[in-house]
N, C-alpha and C positions, 0 to 999 in steps of 0.2 A: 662863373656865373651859373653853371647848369646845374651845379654841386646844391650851389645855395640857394639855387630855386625847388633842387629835388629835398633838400632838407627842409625847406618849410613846408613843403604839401607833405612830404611825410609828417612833419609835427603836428598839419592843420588836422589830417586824418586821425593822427593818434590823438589829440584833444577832443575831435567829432566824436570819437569811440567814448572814450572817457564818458565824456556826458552825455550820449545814447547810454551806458552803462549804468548810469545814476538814476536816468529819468526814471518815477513812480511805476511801481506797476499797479491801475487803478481796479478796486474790485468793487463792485457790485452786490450789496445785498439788498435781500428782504426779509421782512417779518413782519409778524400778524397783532401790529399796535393799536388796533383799533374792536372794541367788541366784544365778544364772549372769551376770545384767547386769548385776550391782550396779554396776560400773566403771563402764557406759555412763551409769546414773542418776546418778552422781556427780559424771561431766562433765558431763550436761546441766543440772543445777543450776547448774555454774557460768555456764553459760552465760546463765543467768535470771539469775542476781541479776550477772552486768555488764551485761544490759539496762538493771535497775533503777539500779544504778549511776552509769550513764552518766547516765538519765533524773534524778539528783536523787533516786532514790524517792520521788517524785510523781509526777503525772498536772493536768494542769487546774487548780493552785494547792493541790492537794490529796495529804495524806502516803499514801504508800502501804504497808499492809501486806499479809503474805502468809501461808497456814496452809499445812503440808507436810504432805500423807498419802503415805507410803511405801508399794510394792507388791513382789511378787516376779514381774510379768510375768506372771501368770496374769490371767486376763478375772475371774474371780469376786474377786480383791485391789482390783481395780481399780474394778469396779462397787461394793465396800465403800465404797474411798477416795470416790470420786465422790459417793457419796450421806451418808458424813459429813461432807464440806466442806460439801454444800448445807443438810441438813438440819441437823446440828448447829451449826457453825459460821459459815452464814447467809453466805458467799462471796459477790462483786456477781456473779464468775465466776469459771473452772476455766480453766488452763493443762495441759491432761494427754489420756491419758496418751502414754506412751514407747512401749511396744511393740503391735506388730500385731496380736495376738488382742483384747489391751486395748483397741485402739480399735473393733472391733468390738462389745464389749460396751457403751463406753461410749457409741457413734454408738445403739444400741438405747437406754442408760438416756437417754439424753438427751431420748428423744421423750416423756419422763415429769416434763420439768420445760422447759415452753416455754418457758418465762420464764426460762430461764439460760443466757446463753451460755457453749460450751464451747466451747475453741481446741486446737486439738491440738497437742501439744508435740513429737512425733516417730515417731508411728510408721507403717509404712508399707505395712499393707496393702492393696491393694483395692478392698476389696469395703467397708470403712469409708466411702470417700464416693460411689463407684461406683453401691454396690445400694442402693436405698433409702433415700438421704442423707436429714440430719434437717436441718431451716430452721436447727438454731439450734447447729448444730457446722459449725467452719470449718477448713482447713487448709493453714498457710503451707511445709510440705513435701513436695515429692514422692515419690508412693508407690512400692515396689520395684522395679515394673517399669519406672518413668520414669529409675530408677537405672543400670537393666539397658543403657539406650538409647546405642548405640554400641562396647558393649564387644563384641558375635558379631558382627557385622563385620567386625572389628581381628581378632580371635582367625583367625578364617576367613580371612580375604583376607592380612590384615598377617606375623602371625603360619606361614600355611599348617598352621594344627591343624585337622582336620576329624575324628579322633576323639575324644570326651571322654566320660570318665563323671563322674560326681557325687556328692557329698556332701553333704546339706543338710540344716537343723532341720527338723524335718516340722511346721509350722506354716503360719499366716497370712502372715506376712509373707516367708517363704525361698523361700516357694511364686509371689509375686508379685514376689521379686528375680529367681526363678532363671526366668521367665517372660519380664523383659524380655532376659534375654543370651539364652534358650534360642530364643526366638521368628527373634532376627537370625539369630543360627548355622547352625538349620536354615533358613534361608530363603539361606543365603549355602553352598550344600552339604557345611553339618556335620551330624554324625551321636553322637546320646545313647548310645553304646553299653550303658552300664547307671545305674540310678539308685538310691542305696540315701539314704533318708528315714530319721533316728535322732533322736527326742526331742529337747527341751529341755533342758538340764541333762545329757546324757550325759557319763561320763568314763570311760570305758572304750571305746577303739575297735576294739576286738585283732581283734575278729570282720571289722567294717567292713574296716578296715587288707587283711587277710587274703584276704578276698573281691576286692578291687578286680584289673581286669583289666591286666593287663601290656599289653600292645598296645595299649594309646590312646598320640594325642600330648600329652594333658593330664589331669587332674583341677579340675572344679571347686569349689571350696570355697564351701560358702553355710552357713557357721558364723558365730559372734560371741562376746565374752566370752568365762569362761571353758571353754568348748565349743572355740572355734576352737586355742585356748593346749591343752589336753588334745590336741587332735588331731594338731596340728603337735606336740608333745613327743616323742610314743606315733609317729606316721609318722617321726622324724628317727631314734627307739632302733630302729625295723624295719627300717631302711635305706634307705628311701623315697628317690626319688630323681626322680622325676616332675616335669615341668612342673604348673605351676599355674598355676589362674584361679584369683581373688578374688572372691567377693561381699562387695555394699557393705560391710556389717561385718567382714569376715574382715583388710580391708585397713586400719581403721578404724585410730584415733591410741589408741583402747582394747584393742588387740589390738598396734601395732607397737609400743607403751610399754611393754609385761609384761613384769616377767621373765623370766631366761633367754634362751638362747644359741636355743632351739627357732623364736624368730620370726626367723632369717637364713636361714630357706628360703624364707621370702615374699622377699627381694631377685630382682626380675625379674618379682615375678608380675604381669600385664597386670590390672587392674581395673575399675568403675568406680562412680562416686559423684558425689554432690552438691555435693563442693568438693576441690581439689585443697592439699596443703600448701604446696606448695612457689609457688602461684600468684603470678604478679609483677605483677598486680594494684594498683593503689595502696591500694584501699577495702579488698581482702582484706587486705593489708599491714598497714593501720593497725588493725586487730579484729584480728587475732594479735598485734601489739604491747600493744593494751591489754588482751587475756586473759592476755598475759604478765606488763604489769606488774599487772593488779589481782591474783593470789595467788602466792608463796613456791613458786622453780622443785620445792622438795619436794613441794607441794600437788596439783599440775597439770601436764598434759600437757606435751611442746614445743609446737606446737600444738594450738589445739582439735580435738577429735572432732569428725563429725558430729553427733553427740550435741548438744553446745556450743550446734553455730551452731544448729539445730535451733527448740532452745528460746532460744535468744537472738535469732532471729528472729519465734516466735511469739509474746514475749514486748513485741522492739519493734513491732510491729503492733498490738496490742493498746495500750500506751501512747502511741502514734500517733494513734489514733483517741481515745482519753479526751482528748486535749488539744484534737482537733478537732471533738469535742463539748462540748469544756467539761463534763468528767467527768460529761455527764448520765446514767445510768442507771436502771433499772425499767422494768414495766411493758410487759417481753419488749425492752429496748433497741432499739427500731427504729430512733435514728439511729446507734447503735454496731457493730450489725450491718449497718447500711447502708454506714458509711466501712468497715468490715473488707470486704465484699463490694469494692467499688470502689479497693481503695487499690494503688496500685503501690508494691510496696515494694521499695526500691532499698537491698538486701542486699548484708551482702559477697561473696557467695558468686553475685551473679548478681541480674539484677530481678524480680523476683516478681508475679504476678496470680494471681487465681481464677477460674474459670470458675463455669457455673452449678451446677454442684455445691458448690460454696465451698473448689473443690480449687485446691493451687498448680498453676501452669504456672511454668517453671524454666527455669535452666541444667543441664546435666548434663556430667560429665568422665568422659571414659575417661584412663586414669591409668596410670602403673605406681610399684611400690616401689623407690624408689633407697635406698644407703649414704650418709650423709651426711660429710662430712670427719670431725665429731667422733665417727663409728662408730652415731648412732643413724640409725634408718628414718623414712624420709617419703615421699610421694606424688609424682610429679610429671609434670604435662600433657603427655598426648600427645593430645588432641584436646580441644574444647569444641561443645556440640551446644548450640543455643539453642532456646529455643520448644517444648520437650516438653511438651506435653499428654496427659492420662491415655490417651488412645488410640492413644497410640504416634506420631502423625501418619498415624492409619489413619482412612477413616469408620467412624462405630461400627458397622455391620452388620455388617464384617469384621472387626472386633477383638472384637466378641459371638460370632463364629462361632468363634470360637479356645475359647471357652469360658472358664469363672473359674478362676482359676490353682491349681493342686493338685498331686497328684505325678505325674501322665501327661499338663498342661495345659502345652504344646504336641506334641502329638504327634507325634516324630521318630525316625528311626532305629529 
């Protein structure tokens, strides 16, 4: 009798196993479906689910599902979404968010739930993993100003533009793009001649437009969505006719995709970013082939966004690490955050590490917009900078003395 009582509780426990083994591992995302980046959230979804895709949607022997809270890019949408994934929804973890304020609020909500790891999906301000980083938010993208890296140089030296004024969302994250190009520029003797800072969401540039100084060699543009699309429209109907820089998103596959005739003023303009389109690449090659064929040329970009790769990098990291834990999770994931801290992830877009902040160190491209034969826009490499870390490749004394990126941070001209 003891036999056969000890062989059902062992079989009951090995059947418990079993199916603790199967049950879901639930994730959590966000993105920014509402508003002036709705495009850029759009793409970055796809970019998550040909993660999952790729991955089987599992992890560890285990089926993967996902709950989607939508934002509009404001930090108070975002800290909502965050805290109904966790609390309502009971998420193992969060993929999010997208934008730069947003990751600042949720690097704060996050130090309210130790026990949940949060992976950031793309955004790129700062001071999110810089100031104050939390143990238990990690980030496989490079922040604005690691974007910035290479592009004042090029402009300066390449180009011979030493005056430029600017254009930029006055936010977190424009303020930390327009930081890395601004910082080289002046340091390569350019000159900011004026800087005019306009909302989130503007569509109205008449005043901007009107203001801007005739005697620069450039304009920079550190717009996105549809902000960058209203700007270039409204500058091509005034007659605008200016050289331009690009910031990362102005140049982005969500902005060179948009309708109308208004984005053939970006052909020529010098940029720079996190991946290049036209890169010849093998690994970048074959992730634009399969974002091509996982959705309907109607759906989707020619190539991906940054957006895309974005969240399809933070996404396979994250499913990287669940299978090299053997989907263990709880109990503040210490060996999930351990492989996330340590894991080289060998991206198409370039190899990836984190430093002690749980920030990526990257590849970075300075770029420009070429015509392509069939008439549409794409990116393509004029340089590749490896090994950018969040301080520029400064020691931090010097890159603290610059100050946190704003609308007078770097001080030039």
């Amino acid at each position: 009798m003891r036999t056969l009582m000890t062989t059902v509780a062992v079989s009951a426990i090995l059947a418990s196993g079993a199916a603790m083994a199967q049950d879901p591992i639930k994730i959590g995302v966000t993105a920014v479906l509402e508003g002036t980046y709705t495009v850029l959230g759009e793409d970055g979804m796809r970019g998550f689910k040909l993660a999952l895709k790729q991955h089987n949607e599992e992890a560890a022997g285990r089926p993967i599902e996902y709950v989607l809270a939508p934002t509009d890019a404001s930090p108070d949408s975002a800290v909502r979404a965050v805290r109904k994934l966790i609390e309502q929804d009971e998420v193992d973890f969060v993929i999010g968010p997208l934008s730069g304020s947003e990751g600042i609020a949720v690097r704060d909500l996050a130090k309210n739930y130790p026990d949940v790891t949060i992976i950031d999906a793309a955004s790129g301000a700062q001071e999110t993993t810089y100031v104050n980083p939390s143990e238990n938010y990690f980030r496989f993208n490079m922040d604005g100003a690691q974007w910035g890296v290479g592009l004042g140089s090029y402009v300066a030296n390449e180009k011979g533009w030493k005056y430029v004024a600017s254009v930029a969302e006055d936010y977190s994250f424009s303020h930390t793009n327009f930081l890395g190009f601004a910082k080289e520029f002046c340091d390569a003797g350019g000159e900011i001649v004026e800087r005019f800072w306009v909302p989130l969401g503007t569509k109205d540039f008449a005043s901007v437009i009107a203001a801007l100084p005739d005697d620069v060699d450039a304009i920079y543009l550190g717009l996105g969505g549809g902000d960058a699309v209203n700007f270039l429209t409204q500058y091509q109907q005034a007659g605008g006719e200016a050289n331009l820089i690009g910031g990362t998103i102005m140049v982005d596959g969500t902005v060179l995709n948009s309708k109308g005739s208004a984005k053939q003023a970006l052909i020529g303009t010098p940029a720079s970013s996190g991946q290049a389109d036209t890169w010849d690449d093998p690994k970048w090659q074959e992730y634009v082939k399969a974002y091509q064929d996982a959705y309907p040329p109607e759906e989707r970009f020619a190539s991906p966004s940054l957006l895309a790769t974005n969240y399809y990098n933070a996404t396979t990291a994250a499913l990287t690490c669940l299978d090299e834990v053997d989907g263990k999770l709880g109990g503040g994931d210490p060996e999930f955050r351990a492989c996330l801290s340590s894991i080289e992830l060998d991206a198409p877009n370039g190899k990836i590490t984190l430093d002690e902040n749980r920030q990526a160190i990257g590849s970075n491209f300075v770029i420009e917009v070429v015509e392509k034969d069939d008439g549409s826009l794409a990116t393509e490499v004029v340089k590749k900078v490896d090994g950018v870390n969040q301080t520029l490749g400064m020691p931090k004394d010097k890159f603290d003395a610059m100050g946190r990126p704003g609308r007078d941070t770097p001080t030039c001209g």
